[in-house]
Structure formats: structure tokens, C-alpha cells
N, C-alpha and C positions, 0 to 999 in steps of 0.2 A: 499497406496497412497503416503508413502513417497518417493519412488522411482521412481514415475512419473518424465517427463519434467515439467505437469503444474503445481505439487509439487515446484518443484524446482525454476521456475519462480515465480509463486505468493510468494516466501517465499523470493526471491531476491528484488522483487519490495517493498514487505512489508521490509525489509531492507534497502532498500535505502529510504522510504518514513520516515520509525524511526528515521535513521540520518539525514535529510533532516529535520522534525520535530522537534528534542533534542538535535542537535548540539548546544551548545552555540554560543550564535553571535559573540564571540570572536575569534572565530574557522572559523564559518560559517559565512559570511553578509547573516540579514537574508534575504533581498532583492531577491539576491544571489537565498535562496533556497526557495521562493516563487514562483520566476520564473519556476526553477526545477518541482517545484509539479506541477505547471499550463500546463508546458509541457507534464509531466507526463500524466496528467488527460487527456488533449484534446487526446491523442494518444490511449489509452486507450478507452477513448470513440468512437472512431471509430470501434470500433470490434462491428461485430453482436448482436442483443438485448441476443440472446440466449448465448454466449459467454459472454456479460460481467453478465447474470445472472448468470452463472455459472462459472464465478471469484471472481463474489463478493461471494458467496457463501464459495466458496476455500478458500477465504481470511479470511472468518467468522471462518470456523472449524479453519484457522491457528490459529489465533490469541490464542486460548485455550495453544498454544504451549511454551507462551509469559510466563516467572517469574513472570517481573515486570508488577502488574495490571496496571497501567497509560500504558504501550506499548501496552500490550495484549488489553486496552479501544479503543486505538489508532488504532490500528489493527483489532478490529470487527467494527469499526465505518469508517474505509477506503473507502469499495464502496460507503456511501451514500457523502462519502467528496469528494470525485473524479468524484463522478458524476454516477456514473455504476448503481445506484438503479433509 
């Protein structure tokens, strides 16, 4: 699995959704990356029912991949925040 493209994609989106998430506002406005995630999510939610059950999915095992528990929490709870469940 890890050398898939959708490997590689869910583990970029859960990346960008981390920093997006945990960036301090110092860093980030968080305004800024609420926006991001909103857009994120509406684009995402355009994929086929069957496609984002099987992202969210993807994103579930990733998350196991995660050190920090609060990321790796962050990360198996993504599709139902984004909207894919």
C-alpha cells in the first residue's frame, strides 16, 4: 500500500490537513486555514460515494502511521470532519 499513488495522496492531504490544524496562529491566521479546510472538504466531497468511502478508509489505516496520538486522533477522525463519511 505504501507505494500506491492513493498512498501517497491521502498521506499528503492528511498533511496538509495536520498543518492546517496545528499550525499556531502566529504562523497560520487561523481564518486563513479554515478556509483551506472548507475548500479542501467541498472538493473532496465531490468524489463518488464509493471513492470517498474508500478515502476515508485509507485515511483511517493511515492515521495508525501518526507518533503523535492527538495527530494520528486528528487523522482517523478526518473523513467524518471533511464530510466523506
Amino acid at each position: 500500500m505504501k507505494n500506491s499513488i492513493s498512498y501517497h495522496l491521502a498521506k499528503a492531504i492528511a498533511d496538509i490537513a495536520i498543518f492546517l490544524e496545528f499550525t499556531n496562529e502566529k504562523l497560520l491566521d487561523q481564518d486563513t486555514s479554515i478556509e483551506a479546510m472548507e475548500q479542501l472538504a467541498m472538493e473532496l466531497q465531490l468524489m463518488e460515494d464509493d471513492d470517498r468511502r474508500s478515502f476515508g478508509l485509507l485515511l483511517k489505516k493511515l492515521s495508525a502511521e501518526y507518533k503523535d496520538s492527538r495527530k494520528a486522533q486528528f487523522v482517523e477522525n478526518l473523513p467524518e470532519s471533511l464530510g466523506l463519511e
